[in-house]
N, CA and C atoms of all chains as a GROMACS GRO file, in nm:
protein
  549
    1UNK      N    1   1.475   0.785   0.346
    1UNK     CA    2   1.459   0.728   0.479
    1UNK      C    3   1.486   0.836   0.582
    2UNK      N    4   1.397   0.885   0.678
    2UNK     CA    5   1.386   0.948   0.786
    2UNK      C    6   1.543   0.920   0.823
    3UNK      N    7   1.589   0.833   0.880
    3UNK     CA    8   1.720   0.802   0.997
    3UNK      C    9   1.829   0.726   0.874
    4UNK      N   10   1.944   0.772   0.920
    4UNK     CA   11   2.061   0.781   0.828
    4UNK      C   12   2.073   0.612   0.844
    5UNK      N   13   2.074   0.518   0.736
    5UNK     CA   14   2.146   0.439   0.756
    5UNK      C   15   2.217   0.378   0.859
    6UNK      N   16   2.329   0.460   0.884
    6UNK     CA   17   2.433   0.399   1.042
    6UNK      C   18   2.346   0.411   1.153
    7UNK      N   19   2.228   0.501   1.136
    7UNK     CA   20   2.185   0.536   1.268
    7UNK      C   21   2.098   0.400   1.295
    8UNK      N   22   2.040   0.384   1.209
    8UNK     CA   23   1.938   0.253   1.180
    8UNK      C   24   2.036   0.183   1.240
    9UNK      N   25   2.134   0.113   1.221
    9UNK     CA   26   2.224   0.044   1.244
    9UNK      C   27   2.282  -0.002   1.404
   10UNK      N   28   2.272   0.122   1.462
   10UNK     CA   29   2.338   0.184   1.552
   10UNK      C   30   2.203   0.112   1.658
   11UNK      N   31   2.049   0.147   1.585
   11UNK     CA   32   1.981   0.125   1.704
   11UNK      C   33   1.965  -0.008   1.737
   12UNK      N   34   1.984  -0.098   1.625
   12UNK     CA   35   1.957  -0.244   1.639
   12UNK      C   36   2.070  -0.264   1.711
   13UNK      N   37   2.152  -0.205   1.726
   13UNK     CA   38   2.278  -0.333   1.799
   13UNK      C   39   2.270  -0.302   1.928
   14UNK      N   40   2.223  -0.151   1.920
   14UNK     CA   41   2.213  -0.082   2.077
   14UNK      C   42   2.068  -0.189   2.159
   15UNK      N   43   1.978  -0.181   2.092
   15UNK     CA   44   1.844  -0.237   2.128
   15UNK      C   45   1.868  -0.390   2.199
   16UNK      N   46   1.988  -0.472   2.096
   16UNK     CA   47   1.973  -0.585   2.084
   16UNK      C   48   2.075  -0.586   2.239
   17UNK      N   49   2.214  -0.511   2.243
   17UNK     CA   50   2.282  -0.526   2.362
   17UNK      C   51   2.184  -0.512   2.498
   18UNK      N   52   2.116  -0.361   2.485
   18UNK     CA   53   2.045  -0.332   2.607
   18UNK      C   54   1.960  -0.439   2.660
   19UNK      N   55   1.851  -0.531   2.569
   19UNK     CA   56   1.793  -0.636   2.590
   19UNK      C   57   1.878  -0.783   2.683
   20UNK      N   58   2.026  -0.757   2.622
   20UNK     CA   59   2.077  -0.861   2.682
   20UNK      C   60   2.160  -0.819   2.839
   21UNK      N   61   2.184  -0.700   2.837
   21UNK     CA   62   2.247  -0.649   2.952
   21UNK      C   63   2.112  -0.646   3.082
   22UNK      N   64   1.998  -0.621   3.000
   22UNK     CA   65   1.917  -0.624   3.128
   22UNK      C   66   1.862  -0.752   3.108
   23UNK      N   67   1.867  -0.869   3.085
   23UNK     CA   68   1.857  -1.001   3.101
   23UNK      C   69   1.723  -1.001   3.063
   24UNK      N   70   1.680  -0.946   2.962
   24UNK     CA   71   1.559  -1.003   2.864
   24UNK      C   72   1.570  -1.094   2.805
   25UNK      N   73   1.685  -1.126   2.747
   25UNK     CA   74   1.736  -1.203   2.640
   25UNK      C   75   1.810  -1.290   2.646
   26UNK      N   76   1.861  -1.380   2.609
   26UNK     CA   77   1.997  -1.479   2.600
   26UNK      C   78   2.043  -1.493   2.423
   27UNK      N   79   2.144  -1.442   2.434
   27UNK     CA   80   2.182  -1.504   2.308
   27UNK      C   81   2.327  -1.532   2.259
   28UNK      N   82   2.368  -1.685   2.158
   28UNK     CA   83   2.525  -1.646   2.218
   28UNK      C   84   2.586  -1.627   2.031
   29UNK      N   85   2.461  -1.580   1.946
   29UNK     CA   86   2.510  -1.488   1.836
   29UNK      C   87   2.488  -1.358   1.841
   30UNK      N   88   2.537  -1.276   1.917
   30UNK     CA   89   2.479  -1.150   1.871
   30UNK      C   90   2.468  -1.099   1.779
   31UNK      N   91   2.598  -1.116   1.677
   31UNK     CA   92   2.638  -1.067   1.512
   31UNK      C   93   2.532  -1.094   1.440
   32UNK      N   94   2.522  -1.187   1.459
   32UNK     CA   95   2.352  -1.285   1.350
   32UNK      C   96   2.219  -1.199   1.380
   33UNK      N   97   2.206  -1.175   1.542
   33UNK     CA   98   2.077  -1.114   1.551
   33UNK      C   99   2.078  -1.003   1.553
   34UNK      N  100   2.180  -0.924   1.578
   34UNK     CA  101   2.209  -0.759   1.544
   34UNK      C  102   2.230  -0.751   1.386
   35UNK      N  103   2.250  -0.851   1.333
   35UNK     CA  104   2.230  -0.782   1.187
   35UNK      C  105   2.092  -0.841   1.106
   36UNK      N  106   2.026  -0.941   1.156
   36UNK     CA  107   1.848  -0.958   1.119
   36UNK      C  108   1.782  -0.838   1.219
   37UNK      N  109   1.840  -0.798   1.321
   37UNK     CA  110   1.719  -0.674   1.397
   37UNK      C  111   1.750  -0.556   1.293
   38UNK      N  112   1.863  -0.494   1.224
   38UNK     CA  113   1.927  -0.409   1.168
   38UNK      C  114   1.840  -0.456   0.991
   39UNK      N  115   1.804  -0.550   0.970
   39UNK     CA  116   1.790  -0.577   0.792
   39UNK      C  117   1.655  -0.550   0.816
   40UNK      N  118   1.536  -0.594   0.965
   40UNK     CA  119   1.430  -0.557   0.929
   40UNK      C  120   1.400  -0.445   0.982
   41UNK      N  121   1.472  -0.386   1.019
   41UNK     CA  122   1.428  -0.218   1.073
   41UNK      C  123   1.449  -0.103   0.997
   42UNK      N  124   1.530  -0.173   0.904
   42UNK     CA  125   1.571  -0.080   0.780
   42UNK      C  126   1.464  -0.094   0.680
   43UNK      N  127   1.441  -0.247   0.621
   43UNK     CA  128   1.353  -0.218   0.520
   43UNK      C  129   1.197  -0.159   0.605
   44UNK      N  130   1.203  -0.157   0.735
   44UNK     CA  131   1.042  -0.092   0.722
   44UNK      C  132   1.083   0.057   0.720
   45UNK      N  133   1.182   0.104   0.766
   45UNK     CA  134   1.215   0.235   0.729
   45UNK      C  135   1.221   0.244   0.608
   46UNK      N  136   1.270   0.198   0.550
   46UNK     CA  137   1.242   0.236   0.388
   46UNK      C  138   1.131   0.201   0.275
   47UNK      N  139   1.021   0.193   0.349
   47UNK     CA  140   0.852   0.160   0.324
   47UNK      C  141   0.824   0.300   0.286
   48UNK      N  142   0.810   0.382   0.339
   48UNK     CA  143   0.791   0.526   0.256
   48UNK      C  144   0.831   0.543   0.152
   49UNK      N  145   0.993   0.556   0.147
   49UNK     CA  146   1.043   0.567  -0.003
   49UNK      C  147   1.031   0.484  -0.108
   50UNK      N  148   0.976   0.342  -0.050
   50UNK     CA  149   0.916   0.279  -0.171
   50UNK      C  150   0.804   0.294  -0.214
   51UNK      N  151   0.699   0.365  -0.113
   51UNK     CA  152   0.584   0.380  -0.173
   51UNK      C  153   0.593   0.511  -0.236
   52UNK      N  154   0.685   0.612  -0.198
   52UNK     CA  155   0.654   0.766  -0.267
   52UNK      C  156   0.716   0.697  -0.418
   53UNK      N  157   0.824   0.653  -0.479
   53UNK     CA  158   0.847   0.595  -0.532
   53UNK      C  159   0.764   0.530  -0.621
   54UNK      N  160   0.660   0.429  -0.588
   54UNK     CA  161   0.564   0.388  -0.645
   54UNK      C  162   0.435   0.509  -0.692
   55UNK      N  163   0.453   0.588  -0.599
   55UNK     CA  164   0.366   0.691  -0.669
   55UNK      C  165   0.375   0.774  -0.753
   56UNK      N  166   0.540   0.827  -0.749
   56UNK     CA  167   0.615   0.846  -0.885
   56UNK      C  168   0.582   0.762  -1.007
   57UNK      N  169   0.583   0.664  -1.036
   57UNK     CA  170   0.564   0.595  -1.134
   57UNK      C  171   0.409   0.599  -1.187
   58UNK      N  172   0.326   0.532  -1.115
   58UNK     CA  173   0.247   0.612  -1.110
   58UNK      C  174   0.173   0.740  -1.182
   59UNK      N  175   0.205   0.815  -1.144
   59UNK     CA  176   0.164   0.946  -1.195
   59UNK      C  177   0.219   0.969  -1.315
   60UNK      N  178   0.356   0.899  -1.346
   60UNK     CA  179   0.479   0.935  -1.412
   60UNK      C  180   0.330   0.894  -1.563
   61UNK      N  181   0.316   0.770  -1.566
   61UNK     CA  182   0.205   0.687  -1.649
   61UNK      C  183   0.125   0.785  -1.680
   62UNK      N  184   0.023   0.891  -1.650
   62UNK     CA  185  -0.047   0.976  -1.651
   62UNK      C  186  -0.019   1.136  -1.653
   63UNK      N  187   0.124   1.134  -1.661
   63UNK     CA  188   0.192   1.318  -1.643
   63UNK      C  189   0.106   1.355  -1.751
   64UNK      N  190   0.078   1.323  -1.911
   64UNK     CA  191   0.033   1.366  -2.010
   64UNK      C  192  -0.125   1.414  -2.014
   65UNK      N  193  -0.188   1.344  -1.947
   65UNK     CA  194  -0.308   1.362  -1.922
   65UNK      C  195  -0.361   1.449  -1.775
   66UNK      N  196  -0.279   1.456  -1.679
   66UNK     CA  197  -0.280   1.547  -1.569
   66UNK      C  198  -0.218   1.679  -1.640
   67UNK      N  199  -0.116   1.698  -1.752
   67UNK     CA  200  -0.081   1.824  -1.818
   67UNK      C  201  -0.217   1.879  -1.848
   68UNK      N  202  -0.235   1.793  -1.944
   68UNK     CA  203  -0.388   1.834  -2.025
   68UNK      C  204  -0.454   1.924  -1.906
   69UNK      N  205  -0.508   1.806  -1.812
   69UNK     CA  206  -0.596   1.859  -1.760
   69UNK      C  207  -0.617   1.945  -1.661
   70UNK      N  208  -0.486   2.028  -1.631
   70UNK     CA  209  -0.442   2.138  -1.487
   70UNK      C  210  -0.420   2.040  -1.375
   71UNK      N  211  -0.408   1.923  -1.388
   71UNK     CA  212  -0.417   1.846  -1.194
   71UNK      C  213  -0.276   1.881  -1.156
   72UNK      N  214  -0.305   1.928  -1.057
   72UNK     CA  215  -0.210   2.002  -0.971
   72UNK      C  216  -0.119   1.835  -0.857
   73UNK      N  217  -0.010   1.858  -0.955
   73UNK     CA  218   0.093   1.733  -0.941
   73UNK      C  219   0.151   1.717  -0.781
   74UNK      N  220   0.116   1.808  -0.695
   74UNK     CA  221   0.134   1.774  -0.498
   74UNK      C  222   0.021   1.717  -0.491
   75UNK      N  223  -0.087   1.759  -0.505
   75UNK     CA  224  -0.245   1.719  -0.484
   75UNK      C  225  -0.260   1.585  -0.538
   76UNK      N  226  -0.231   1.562  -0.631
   76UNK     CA  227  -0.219   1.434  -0.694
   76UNK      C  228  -0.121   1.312  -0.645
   77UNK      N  229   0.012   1.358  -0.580
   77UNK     CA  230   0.079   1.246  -0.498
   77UNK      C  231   0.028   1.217  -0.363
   78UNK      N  232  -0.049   1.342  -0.318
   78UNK     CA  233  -0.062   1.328  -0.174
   78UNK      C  234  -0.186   1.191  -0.191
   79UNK      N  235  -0.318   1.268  -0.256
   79UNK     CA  236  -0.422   1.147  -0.299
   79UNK      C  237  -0.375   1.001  -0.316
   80UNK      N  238  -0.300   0.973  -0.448
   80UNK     CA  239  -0.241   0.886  -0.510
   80UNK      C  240  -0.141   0.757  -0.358
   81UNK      N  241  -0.055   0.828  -0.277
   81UNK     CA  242   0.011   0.801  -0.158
   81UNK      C  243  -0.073   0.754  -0.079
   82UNK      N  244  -0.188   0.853  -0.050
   82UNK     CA  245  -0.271   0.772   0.088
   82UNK      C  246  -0.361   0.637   0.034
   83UNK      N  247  -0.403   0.655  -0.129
   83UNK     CA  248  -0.424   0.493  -0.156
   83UNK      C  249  -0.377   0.397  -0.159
   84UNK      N  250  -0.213   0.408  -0.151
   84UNK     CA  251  -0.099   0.344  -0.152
   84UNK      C  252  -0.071   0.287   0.008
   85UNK      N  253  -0.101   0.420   0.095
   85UNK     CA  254  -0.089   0.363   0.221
   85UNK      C  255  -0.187   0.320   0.272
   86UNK      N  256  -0.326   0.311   0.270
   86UNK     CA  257  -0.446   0.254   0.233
   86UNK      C  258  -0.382   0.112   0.221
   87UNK      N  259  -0.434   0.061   0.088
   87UNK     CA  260  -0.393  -0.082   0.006
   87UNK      C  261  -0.242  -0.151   0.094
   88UNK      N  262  -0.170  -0.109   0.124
   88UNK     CA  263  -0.040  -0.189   0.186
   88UNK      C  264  -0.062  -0.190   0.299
   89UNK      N  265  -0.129  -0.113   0.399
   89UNK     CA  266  -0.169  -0.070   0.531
   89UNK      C  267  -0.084  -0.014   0.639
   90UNK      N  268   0.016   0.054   0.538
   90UNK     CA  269   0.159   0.066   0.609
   90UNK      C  270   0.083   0.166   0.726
   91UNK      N  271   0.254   0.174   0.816
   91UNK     CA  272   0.234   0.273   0.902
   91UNK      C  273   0.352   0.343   0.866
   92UNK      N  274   0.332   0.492   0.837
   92UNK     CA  275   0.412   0.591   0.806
   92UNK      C  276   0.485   0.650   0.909
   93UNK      N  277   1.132   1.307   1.926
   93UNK     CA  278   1.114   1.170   1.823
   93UNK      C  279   1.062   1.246   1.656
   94UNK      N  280   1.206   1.173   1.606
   94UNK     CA  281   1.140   1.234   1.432
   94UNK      C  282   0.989   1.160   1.365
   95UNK      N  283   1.035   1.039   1.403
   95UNK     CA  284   0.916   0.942   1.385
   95UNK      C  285   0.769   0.954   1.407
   96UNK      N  286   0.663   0.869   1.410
   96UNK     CA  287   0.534   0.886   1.468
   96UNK      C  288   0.559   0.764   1.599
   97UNK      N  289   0.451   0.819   1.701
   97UNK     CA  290   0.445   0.707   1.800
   97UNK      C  291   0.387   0.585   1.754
   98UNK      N  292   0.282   0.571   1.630
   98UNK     CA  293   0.243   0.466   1.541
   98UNK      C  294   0.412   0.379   1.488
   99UNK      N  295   0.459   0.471   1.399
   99UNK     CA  296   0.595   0.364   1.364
   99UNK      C  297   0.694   0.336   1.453
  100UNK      N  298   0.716   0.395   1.583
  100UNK     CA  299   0.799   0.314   1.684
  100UNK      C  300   0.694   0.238   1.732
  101UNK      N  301   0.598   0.225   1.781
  101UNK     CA  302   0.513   0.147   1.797
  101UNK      C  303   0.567   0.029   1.698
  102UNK      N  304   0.507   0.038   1.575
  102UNK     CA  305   0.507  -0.110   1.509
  102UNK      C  306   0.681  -0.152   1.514
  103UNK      N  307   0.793  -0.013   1.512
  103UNK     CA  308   0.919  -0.110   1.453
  103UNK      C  309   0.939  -0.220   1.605
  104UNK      N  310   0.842  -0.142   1.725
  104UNK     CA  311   0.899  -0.207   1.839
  104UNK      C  312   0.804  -0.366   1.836
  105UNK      N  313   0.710  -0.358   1.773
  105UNK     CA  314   0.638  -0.508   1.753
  105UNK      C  315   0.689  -0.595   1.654
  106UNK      N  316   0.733  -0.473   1.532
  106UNK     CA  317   0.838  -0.590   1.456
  106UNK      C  318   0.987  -0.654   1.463
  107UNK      N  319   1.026  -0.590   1.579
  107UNK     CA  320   1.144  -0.665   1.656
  107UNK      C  321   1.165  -0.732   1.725
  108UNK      N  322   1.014  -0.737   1.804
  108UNK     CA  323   1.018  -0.838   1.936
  108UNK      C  324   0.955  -0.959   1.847
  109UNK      N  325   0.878  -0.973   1.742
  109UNK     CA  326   0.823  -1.044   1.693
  109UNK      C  327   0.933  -1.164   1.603
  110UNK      N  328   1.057  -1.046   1.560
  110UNK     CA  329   1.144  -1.135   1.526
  110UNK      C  330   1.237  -1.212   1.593
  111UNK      N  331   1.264  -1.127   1.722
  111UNK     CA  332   1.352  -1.183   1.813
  111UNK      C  333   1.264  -1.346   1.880
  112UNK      N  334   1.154  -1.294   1.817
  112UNK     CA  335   1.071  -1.447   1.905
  112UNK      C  336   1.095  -1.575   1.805
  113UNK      N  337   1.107  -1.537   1.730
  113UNK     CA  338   1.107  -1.631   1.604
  113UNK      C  339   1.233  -1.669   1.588
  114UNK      N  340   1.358  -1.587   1.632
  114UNK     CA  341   1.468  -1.658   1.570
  114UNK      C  342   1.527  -1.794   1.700
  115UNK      N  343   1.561  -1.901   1.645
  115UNK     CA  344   1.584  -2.004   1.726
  115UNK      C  345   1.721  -1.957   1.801
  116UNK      N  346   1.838  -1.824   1.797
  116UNK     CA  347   1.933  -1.812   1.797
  116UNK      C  348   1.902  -1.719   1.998
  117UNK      N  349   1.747  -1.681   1.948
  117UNK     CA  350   1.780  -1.618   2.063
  117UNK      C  351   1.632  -1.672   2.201
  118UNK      N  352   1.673  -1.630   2.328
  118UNK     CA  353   1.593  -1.690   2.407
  118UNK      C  354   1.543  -1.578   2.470
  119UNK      N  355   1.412  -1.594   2.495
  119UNK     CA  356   1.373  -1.475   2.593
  119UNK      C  357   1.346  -1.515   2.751
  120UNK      N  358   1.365  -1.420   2.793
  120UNK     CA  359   1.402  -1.476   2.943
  120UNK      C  360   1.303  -1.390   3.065
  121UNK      N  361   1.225  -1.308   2.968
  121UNK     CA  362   1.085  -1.208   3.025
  121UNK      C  363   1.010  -1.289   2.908
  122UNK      N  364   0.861  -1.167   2.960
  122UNK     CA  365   0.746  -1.268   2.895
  122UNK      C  366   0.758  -1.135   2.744
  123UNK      N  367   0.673  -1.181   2.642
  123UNK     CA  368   0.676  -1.133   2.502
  123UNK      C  369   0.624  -0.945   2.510
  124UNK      N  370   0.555  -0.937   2.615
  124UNK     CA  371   0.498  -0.802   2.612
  124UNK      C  372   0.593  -0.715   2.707
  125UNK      N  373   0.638  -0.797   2.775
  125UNK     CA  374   0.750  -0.677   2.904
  125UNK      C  375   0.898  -0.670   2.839
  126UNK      N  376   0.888  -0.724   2.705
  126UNK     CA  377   1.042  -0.724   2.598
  126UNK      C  378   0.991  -0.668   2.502
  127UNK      N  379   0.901  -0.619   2.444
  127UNK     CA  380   0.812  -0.528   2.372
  127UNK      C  381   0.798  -0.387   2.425
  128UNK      N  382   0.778  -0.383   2.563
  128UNK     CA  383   0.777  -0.208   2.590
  128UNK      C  384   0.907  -0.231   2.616
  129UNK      N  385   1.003  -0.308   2.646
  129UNK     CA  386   1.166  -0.195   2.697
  129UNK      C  387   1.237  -0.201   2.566
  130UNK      N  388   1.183  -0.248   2.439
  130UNK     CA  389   1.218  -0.217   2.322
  130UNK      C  390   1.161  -0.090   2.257
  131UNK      N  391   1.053  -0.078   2.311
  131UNK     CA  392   0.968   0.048   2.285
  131UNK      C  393   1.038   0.165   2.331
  132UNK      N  394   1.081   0.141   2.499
  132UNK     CA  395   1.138   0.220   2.546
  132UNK      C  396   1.322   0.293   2.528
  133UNK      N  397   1.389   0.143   2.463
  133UNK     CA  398   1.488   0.169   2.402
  133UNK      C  399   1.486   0.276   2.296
  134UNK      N  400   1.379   0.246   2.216
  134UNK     CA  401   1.372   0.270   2.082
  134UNK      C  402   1.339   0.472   2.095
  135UNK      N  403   1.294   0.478   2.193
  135UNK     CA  404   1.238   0.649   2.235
  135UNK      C  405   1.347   0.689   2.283
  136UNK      N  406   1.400   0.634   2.376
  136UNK     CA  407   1.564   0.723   2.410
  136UNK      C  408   1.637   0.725   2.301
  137UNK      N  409   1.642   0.637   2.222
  137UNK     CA  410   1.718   0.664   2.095
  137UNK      C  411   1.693   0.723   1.981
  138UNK      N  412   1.617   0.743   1.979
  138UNK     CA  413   1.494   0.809   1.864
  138UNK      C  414   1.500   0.964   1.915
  139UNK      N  415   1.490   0.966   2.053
  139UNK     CA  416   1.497   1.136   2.092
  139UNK      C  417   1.612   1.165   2.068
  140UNK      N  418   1.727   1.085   2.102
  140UNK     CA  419   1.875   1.147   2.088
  140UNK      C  420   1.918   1.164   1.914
  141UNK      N  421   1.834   1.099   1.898
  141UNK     CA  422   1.890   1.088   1.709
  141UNK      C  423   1.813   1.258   1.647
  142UNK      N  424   1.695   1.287   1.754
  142UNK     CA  425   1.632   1.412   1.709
  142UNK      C  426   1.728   1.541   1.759
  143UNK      N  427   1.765   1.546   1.785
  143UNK     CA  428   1.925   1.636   1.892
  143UNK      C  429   2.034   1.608   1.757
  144UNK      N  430   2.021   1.500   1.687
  144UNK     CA  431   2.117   1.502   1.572
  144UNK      C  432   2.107   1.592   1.452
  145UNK      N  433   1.955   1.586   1.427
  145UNK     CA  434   1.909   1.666   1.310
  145UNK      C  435   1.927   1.812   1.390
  146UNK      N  436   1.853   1.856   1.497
  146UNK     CA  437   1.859   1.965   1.494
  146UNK      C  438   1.994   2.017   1.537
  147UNK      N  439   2.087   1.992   1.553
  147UNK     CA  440   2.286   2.018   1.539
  147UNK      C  441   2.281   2.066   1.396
  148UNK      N  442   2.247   1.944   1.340
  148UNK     CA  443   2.267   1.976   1.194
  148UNK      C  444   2.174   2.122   1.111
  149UNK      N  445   2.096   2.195   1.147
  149UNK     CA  446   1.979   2.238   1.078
  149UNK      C  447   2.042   2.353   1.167
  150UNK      N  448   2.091   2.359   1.268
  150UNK     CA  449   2.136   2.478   1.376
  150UNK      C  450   2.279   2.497   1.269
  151UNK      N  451   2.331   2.437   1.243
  151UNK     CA  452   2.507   2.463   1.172
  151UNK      C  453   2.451   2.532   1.058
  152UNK      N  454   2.334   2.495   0.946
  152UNK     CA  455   2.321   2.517   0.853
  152UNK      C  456   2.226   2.683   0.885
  153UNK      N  457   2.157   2.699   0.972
  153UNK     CA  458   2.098   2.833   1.014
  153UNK      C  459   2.222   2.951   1.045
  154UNK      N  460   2.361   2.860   1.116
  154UNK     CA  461   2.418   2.981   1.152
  154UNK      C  462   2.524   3.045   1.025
  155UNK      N  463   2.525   2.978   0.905
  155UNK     CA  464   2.549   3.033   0.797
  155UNK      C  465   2.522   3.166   0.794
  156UNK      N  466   2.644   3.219   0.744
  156UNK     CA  467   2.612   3.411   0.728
  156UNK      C  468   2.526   3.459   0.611
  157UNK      N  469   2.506   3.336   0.523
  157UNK     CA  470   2.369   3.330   0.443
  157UNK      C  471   2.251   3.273   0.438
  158UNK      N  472   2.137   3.317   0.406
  158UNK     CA  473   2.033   3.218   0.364
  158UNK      C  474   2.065   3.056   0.324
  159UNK      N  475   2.042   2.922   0.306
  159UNK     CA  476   2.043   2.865   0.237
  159UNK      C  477   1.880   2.774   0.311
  160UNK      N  478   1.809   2.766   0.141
  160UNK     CA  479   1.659   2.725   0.153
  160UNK      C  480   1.702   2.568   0.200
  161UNK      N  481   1.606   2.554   0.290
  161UNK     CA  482   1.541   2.359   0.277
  161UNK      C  483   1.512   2.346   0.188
  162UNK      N  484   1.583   2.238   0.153
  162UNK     CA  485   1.474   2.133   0.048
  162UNK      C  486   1.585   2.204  -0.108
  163UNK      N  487   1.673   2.295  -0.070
  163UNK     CA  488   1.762   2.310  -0.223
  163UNK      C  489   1.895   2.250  -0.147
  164UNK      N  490   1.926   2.176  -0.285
  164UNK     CA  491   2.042   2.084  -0.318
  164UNK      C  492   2.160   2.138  -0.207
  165UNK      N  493   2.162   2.249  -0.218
  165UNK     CA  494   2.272   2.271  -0.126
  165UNK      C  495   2.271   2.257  -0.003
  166UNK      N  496   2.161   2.280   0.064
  166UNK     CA  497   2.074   2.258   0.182
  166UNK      C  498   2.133   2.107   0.263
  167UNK      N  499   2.086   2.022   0.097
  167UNK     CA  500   2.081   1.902   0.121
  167UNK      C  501   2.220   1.821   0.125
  168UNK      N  502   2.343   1.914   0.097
  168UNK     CA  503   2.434   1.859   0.107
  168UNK      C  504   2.509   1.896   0.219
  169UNK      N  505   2.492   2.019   0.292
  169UNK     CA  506   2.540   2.060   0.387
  169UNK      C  507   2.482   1.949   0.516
  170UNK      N  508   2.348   1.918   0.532
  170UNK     CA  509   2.256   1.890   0.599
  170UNK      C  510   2.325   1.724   0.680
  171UNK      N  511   2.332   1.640   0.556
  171UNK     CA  512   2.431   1.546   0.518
  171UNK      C  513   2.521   1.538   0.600
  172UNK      N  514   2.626   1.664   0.526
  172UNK     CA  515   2.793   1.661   0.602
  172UNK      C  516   2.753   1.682   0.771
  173UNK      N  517   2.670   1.767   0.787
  173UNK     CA  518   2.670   1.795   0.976
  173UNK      C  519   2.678   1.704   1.055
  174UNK      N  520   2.516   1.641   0.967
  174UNK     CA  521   2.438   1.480   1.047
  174UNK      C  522   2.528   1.415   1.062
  175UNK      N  523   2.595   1.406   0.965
  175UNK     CA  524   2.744   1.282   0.973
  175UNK      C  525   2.835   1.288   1.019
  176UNK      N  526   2.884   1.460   1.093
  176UNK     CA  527   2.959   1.478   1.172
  176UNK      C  528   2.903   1.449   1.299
  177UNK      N  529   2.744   1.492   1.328
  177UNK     CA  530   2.722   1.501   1.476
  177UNK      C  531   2.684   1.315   1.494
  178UNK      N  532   2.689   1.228   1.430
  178UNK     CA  533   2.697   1.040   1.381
  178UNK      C  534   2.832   1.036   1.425
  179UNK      N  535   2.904   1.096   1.424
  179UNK     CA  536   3.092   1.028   1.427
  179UNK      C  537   3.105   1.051   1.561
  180UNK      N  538   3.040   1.173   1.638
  180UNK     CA  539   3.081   1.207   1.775
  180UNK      C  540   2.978   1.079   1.823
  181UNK      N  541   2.914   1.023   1.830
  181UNK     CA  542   2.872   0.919   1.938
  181UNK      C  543   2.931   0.802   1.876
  182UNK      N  544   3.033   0.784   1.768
  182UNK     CA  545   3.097   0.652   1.800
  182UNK      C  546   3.044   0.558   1.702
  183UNK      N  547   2.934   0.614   1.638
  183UNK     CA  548   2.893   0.473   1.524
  183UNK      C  549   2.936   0.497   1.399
   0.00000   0.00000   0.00000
């Protein structure tokens, strides 16, 4: 994940206060919604590492036959990744 | 910004999108003018978090040795900085 954990952390509560200090918002849980703004900002931050991850595996299935055949194993995640980000439609 | 303007873009649509949905909270602007000052939150904070890494990558340069990106040691020094220059703002 690009941003450390706490930092992730750090921005949801910051995001969620600033919203309420400048009267965007009303809310009288903050704890509840600073920690659902914090659970989904994390897992989309951590959408990359599940897909590089998935491409690990992946390839992992085929190392024997990419040996064989010289495929040059960066060239092959980068390909393999953008079908991945393709098919899920993430944004990286 | 470490990020792309594409993924603060979406994390800022997928927050306002949740904040709309949860019954806990009320919005008190309309859905798109709580969408850019989340956007806009999200860039002041996103720039200051980029001032974090490079503290960290500056500590690890002023080493009286080499040490490569991307080797283990790199990656542990890199770590300890970030997490020092994380403690000075308090989170």
């Amino acid at each position: 994940m690009l941003l450390s954990k706490e930092y992730v952390g750090y921005l949801a509560q910051q995001v969620v206060k600033r919203l309420m200090d400048g009267k965007f918002i009303e809310t009288k849980q903050l704890p509840t919604v600073v920690e659902k703004v914090n659970a989904t900002l994390s897992e989309e931050m951590a959408l990359e590492d599940r897909i590089n991850e998935e491409v690990r595996v992946i390839l992992e299935a085929y190392s024997d036959e990419m040996r064989k055949g010289g495929v040059n194993y960066q060239e092959m995640f980068k390909k393999v990744k953008n079908e991945l980000v393709r098919k899920y439609r993430a944004v990286l | 910004m470490r990020l792309s303007d594409d993924k603060a873009n979406k994390l800022a649509k997928l927050t306002t999108d949740l904040l709309a949905e949860m019954p806990e909270v009320e919005f008190k602007e309309p859905y798109d003018d709580i969408r850019q000052e989340i956007r806009r939150i999200m860039k002041e904070l996103l720039d200051a978090e980029e001032n974090l890494d490079k503290a960290a990558r500056q500590k690890i340069e002023s080493q009286r040795r080499t040490i490569l990106e991307g080797s283990q040691e790199w990656e542990i020094l890199y770590r300890k900085y970030y997490n020092e220059e994380v403690k000075k703002l308090g989170i």
